[in-house]
PDB file of N, CA, C and O in Angstrom:
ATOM      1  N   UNK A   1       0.854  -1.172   0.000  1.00  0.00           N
ATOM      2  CA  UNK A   1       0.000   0.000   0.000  1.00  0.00           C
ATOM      3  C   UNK A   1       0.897   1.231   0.000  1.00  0.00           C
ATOM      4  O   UNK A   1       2.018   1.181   0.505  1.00  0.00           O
ATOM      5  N   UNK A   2       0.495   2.145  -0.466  1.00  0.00           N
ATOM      6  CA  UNK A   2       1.846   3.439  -0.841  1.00  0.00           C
ATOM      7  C   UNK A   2       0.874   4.470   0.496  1.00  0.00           C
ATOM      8  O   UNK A   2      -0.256   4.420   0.981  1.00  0.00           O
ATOM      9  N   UNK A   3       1.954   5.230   0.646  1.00  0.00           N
ATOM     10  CA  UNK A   3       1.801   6.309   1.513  1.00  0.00           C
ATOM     11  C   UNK A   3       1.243   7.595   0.515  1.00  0.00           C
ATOM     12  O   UNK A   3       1.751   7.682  -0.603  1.00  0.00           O
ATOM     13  N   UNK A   4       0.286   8.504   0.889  1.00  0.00           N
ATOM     14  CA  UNK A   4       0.477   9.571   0.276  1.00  0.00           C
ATOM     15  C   UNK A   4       1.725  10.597   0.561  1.00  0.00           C
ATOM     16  O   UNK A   4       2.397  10.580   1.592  1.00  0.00           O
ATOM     17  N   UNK A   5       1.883  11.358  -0.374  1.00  0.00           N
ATOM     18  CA  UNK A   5       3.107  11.947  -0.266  1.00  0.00           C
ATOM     19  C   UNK A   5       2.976  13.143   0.880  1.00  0.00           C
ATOM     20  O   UNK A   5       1.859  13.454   1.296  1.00  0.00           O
ATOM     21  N   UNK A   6       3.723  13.550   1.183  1.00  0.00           N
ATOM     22  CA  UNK A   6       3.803  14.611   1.770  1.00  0.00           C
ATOM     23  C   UNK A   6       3.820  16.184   1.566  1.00  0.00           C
ATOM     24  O   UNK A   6       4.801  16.679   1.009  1.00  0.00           O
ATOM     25  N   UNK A   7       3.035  16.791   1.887  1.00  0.00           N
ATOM     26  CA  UNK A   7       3.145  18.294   1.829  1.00  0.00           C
ATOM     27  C   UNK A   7       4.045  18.861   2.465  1.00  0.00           C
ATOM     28  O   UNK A   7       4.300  18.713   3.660  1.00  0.00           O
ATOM     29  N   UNK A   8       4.798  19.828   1.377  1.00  0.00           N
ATOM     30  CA  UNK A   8       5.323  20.639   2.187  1.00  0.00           C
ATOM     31  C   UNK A   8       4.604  22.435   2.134  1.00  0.00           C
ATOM     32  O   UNK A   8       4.492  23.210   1.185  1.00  0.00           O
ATOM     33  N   UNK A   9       4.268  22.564   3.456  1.00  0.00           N
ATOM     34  CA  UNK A   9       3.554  23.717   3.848  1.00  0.00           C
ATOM     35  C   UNK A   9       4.310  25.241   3.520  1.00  0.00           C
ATOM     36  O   UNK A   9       5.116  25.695   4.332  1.00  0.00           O
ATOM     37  N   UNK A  10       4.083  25.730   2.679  1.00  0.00           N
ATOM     38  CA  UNK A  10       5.025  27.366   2.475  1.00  0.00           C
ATOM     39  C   UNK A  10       4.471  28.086   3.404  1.00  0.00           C
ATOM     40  O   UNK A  10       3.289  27.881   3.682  1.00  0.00           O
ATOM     41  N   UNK A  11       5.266  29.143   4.118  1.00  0.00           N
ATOM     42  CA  UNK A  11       5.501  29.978   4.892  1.00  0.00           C
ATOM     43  C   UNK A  11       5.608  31.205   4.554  1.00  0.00           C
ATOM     44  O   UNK A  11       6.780  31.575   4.626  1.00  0.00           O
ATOM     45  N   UNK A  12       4.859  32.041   4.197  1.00  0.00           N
ATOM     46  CA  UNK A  12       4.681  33.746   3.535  1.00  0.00           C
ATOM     47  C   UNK A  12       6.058  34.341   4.323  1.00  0.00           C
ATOM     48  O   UNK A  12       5.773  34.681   5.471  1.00  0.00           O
ATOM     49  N   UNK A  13       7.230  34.511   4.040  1.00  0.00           N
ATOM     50  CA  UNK A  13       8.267  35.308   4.521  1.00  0.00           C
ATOM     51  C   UNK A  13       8.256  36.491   4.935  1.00  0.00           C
ATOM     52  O   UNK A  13       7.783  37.346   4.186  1.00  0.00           O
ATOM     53  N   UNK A  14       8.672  36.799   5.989  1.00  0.00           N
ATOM     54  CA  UNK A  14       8.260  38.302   6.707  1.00  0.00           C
ATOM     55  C   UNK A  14       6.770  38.783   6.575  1.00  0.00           C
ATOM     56  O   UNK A  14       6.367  39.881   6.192  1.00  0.00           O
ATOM     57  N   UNK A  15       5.961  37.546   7.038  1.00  0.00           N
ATOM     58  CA  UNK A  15       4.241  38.092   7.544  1.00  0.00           C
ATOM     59  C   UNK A  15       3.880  37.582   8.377  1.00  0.00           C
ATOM     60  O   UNK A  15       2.749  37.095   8.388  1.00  0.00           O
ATOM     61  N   UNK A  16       4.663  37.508   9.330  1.00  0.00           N
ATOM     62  CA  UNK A  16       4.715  37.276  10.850  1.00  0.00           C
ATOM     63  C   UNK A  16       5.812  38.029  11.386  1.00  0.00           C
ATOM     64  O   UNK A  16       6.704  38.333  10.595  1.00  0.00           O
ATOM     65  N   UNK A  17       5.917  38.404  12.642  1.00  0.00           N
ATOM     66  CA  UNK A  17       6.733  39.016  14.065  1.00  0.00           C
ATOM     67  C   UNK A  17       7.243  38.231  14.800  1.00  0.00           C
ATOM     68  O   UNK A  17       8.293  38.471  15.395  1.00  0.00           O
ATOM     69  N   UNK A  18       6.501  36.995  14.908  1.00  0.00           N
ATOM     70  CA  UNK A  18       6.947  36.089  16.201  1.00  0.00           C
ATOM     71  C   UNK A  18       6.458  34.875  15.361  1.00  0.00           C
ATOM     72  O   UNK A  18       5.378  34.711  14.795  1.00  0.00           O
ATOM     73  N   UNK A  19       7.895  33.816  15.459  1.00  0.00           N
ATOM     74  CA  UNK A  19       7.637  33.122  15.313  1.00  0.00           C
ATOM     75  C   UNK A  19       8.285  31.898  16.183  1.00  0.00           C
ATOM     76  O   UNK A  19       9.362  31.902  16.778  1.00  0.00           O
ATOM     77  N   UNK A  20       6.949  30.447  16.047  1.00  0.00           N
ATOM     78  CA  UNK A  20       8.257  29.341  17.620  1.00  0.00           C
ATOM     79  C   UNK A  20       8.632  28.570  16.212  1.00  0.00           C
ATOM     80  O   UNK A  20       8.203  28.499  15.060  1.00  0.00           O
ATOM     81  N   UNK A  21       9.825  27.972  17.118  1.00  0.00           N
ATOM     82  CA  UNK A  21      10.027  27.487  16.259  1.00  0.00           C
ATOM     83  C   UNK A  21      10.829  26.087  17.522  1.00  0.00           C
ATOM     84  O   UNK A  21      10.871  26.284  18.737  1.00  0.00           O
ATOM     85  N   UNK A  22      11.389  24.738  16.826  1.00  0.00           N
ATOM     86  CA  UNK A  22      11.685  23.691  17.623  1.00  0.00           C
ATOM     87  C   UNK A  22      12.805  23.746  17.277  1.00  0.00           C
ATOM     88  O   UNK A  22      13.366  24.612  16.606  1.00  0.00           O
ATOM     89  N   UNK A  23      13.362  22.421  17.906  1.00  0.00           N
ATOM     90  CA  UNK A  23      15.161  21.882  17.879  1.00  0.00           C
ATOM     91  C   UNK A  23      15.214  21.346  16.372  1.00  0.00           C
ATOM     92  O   UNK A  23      16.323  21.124  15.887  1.00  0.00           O
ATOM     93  N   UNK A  24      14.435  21.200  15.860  1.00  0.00           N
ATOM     94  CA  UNK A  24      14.519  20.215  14.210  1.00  0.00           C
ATOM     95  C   UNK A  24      14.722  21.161  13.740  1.00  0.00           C
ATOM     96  O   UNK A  24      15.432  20.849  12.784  1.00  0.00           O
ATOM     97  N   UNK A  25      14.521  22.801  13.719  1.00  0.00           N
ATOM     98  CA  UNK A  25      13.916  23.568  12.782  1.00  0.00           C
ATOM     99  C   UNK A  25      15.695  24.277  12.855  1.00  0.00           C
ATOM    100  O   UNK A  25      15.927  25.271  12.167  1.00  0.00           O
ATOM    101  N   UNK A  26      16.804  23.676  13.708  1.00  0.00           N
ATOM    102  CA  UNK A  26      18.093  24.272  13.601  1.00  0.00           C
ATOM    103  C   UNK A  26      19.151  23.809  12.859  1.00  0.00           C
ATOM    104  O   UNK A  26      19.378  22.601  12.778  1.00  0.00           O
ATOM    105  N   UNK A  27      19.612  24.377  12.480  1.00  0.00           N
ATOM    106  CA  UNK A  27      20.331  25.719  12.700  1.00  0.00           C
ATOM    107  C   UNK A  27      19.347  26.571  11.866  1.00  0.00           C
ATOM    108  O   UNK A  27      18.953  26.154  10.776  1.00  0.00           O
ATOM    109  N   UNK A  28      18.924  27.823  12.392  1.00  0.00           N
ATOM    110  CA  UNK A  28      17.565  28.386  12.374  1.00  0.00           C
ATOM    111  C   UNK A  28      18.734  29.930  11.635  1.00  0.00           C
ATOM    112  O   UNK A  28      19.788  30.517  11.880  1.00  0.00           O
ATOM    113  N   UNK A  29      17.312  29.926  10.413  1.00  0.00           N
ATOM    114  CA  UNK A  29      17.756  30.897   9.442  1.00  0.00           C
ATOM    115  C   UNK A  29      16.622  31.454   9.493  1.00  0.00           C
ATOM    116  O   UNK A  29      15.499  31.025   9.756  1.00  0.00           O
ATOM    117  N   UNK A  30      17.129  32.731   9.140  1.00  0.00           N
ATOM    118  CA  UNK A  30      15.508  33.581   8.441  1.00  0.00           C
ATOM    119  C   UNK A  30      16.159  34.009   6.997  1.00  0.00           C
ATOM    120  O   UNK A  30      17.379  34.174   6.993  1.00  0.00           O
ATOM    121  N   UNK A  31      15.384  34.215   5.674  1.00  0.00           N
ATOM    122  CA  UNK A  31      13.987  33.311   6.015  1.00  0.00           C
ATOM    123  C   UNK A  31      14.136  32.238   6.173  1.00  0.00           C
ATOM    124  O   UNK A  31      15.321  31.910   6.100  1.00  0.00           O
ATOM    125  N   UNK A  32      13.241  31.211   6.434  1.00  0.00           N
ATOM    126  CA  UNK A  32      13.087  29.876   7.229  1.00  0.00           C
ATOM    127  C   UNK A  32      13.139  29.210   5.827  1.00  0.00           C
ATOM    128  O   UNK A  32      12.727  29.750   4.801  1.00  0.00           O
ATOM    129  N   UNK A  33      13.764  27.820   5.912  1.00  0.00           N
ATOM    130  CA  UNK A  33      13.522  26.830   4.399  1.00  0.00           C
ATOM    131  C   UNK A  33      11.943  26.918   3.741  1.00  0.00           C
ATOM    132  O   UNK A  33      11.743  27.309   2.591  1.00  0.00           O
ATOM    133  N   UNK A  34      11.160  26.605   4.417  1.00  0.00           N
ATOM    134  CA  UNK A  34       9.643  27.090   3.852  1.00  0.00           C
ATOM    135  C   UNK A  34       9.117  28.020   3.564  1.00  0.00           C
ATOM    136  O   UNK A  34       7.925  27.945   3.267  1.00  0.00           O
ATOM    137  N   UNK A  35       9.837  29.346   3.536  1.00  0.00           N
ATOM    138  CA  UNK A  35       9.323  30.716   3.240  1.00  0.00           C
ATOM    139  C   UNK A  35       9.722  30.955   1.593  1.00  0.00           C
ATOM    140  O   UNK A  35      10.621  30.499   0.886  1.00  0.00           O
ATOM    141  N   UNK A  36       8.693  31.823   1.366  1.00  0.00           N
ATOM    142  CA  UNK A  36       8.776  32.812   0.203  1.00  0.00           C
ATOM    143  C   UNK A  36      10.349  33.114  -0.050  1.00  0.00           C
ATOM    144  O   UNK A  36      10.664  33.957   0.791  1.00  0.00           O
ATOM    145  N   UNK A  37      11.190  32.865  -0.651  1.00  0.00           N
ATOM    146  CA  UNK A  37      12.405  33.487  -0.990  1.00  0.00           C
ATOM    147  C   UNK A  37      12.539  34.790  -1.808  1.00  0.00           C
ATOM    148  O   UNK A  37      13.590  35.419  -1.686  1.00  0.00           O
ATOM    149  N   UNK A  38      11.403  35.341  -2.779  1.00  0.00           N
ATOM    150  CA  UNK A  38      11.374  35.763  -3.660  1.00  0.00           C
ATOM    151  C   UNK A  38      11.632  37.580  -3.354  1.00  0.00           C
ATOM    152  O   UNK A  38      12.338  38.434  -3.889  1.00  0.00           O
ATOM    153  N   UNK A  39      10.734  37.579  -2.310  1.00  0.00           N
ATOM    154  CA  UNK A  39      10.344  38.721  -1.664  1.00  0.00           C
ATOM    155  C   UNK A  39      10.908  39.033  -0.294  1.00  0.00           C
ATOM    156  O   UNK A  39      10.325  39.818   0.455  1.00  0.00           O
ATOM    157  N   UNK A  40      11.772  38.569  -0.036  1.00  0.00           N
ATOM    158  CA  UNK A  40      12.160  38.720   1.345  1.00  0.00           C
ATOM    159  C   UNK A  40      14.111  39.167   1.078  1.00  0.00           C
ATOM    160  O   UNK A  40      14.637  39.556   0.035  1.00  0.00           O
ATOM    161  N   UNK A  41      14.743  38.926   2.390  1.00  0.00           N
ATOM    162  CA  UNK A  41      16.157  39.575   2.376  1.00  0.00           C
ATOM    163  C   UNK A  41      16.754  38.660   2.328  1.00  0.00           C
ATOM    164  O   UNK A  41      16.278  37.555   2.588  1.00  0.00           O
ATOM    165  N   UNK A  42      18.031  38.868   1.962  1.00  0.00           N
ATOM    166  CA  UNK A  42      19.187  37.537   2.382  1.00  0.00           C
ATOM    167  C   UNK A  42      19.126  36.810   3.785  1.00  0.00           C
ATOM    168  O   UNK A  42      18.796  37.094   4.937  1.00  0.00           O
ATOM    169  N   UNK A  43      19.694  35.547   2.975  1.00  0.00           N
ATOM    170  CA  UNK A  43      19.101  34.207   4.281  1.00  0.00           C
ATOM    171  C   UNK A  43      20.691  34.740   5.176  1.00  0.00           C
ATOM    172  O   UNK A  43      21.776  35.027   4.670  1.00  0.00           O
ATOM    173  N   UNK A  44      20.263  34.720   6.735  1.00  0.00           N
ATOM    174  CA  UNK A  44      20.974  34.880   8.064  1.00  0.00           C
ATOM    175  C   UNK A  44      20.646  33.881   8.887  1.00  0.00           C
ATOM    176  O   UNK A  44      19.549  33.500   9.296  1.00  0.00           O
ATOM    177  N   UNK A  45      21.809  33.477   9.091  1.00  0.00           N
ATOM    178  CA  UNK A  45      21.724  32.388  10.705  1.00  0.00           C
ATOM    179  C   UNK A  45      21.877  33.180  11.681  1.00  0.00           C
ATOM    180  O   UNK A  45      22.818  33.923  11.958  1.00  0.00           O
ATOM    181  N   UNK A  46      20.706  32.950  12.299  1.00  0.00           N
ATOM    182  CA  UNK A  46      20.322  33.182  14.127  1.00  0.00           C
ATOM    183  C   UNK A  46      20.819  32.546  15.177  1.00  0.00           C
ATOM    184  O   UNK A  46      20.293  31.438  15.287  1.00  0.00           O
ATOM    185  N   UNK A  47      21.487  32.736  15.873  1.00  0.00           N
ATOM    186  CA  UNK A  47      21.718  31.861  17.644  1.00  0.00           C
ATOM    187  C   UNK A  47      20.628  31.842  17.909  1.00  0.00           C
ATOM    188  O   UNK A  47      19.952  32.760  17.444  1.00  0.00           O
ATOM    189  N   UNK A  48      20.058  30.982  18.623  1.00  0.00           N
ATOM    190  CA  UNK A  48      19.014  31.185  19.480  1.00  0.00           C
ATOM    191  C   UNK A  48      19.193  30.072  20.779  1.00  0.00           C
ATOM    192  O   UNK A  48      18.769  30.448  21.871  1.00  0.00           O
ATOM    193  N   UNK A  49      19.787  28.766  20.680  1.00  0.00           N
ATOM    194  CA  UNK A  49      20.061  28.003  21.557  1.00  0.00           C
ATOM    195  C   UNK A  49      21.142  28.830  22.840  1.00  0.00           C
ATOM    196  O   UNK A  49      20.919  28.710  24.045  1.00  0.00           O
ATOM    197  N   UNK A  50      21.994  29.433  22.417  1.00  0.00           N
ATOM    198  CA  UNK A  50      22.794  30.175  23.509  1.00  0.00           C
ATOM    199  C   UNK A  50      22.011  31.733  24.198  1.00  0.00           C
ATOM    200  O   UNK A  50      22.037  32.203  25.335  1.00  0.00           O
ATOM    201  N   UNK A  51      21.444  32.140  23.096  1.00  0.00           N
ATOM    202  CA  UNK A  51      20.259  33.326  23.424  1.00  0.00           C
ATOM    203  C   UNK A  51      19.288  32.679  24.287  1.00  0.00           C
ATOM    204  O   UNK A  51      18.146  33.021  23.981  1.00  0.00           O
ATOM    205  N   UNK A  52      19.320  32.184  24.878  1.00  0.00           N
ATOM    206  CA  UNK A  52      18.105  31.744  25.996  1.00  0.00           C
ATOM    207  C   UNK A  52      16.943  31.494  25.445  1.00  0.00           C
ATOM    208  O   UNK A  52      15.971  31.778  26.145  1.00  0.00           O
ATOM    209  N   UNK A  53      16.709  30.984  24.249  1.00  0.00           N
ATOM    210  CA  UNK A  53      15.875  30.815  23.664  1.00  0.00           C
ATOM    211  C   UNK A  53      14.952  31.656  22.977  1.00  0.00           C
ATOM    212  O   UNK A  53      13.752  31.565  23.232  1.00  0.00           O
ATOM    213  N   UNK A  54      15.403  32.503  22.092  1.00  0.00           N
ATOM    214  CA  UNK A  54      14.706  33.286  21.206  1.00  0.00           C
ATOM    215  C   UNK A  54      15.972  34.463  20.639  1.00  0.00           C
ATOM    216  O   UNK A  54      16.915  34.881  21.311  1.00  0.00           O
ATOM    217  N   UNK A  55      15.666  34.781  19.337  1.00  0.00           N
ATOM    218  CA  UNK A  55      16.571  35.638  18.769  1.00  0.00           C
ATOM    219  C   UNK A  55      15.444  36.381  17.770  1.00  0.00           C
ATOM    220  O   UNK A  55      14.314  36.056  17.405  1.00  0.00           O
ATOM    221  N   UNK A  56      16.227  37.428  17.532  1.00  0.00           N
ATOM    222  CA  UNK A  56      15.314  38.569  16.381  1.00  0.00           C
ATOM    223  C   UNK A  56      16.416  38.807  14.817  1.00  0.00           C
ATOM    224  O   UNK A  56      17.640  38.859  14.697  1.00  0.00           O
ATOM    225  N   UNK A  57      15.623  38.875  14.111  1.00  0.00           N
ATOM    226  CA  UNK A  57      16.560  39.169  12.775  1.00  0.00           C
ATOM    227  C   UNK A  57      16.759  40.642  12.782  1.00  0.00           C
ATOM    228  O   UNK A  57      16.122  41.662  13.047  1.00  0.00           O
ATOM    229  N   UNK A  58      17.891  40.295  12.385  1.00  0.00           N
ATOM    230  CA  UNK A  58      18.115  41.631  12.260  1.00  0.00           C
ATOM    231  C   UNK A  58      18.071  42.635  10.820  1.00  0.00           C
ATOM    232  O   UNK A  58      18.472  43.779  10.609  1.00  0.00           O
ATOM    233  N   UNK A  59      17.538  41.845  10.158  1.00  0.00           N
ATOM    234  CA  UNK A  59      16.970  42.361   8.543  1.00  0.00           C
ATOM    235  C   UNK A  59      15.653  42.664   8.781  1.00  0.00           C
ATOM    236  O   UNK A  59      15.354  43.858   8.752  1.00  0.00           O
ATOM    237  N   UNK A  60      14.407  41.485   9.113  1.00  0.00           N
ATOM    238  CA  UNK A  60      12.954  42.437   8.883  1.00  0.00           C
ATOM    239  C   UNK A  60      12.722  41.889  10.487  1.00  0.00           C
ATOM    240  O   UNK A  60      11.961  40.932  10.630  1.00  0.00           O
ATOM    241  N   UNK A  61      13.176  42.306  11.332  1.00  0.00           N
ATOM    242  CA  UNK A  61      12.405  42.401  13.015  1.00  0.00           C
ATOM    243  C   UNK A  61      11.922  41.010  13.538  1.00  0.00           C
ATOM    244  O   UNK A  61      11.618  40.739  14.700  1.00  0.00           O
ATOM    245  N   UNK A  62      11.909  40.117  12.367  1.00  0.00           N
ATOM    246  CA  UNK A  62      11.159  38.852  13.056  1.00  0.00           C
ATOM    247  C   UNK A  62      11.575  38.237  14.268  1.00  0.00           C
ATOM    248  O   UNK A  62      12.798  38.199  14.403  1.00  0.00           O
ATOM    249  N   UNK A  63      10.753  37.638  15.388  1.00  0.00           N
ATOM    250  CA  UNK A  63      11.158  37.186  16.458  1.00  0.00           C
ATOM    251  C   UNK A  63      11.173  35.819  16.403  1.00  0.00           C
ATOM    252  O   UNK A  63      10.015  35.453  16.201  1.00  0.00           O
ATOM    253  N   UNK A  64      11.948  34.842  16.486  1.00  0.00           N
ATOM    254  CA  UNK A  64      12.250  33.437  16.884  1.00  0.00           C
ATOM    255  C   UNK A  64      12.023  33.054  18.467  1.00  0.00           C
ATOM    256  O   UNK A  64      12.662  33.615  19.357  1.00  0.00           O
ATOM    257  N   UNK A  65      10.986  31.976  18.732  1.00  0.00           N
ATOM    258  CA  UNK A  65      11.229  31.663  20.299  1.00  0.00           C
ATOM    259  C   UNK A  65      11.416  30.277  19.955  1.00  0.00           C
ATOM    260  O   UNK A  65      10.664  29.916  19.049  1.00  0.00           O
ATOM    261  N   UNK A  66      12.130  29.461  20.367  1.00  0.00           N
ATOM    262  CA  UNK A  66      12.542  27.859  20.810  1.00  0.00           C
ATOM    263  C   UNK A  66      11.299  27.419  21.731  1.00  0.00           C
ATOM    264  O   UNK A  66      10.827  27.988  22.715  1.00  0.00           O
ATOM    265  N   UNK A  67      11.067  26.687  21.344  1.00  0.00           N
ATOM    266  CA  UNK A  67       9.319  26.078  22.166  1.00  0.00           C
ATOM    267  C   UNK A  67       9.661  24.521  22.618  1.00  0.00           C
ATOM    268  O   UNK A  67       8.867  23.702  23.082  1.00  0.00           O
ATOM    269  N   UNK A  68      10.681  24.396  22.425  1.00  0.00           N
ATOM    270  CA  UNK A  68      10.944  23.329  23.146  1.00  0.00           C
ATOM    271  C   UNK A  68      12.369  22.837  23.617  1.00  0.00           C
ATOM    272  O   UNK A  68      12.477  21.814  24.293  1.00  0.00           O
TER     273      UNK A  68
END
């Protein structure tokens, strides 16, 4: 029996402020692998594991929190 395939869910780049995000989702870039590339800024790696759990970009303001 086959599996259906999987979606992958796109992410509108810089149309959110806050976003969580998990331990899978690292080493954590904005924009994020699922975002809009088209329209948004050059991809930046974030700390956020040594930041106490959350970091901000410093291109469009977005907030990263670690949720787990």
């Amino acid at each position: 029996m086959s599996q259906p395939s999987a979606t992958v869910k796109s992410i509108p780049a810089n149309a959110e402020n806050r976003y969580e995000v998990t331990r899978k989702d690292l080493p954590l870039s904005c924009p994020m692998p699922g975002m809009a590339l088209w329209n948004s800024h050059p991809k930046v790696y974030l700390p956020i594991v040594d930041d106490g759990g959350e970091s901000t970009c410093p291109y469009c303001g977005a907030h990263y929190v670690l949720s787990d």
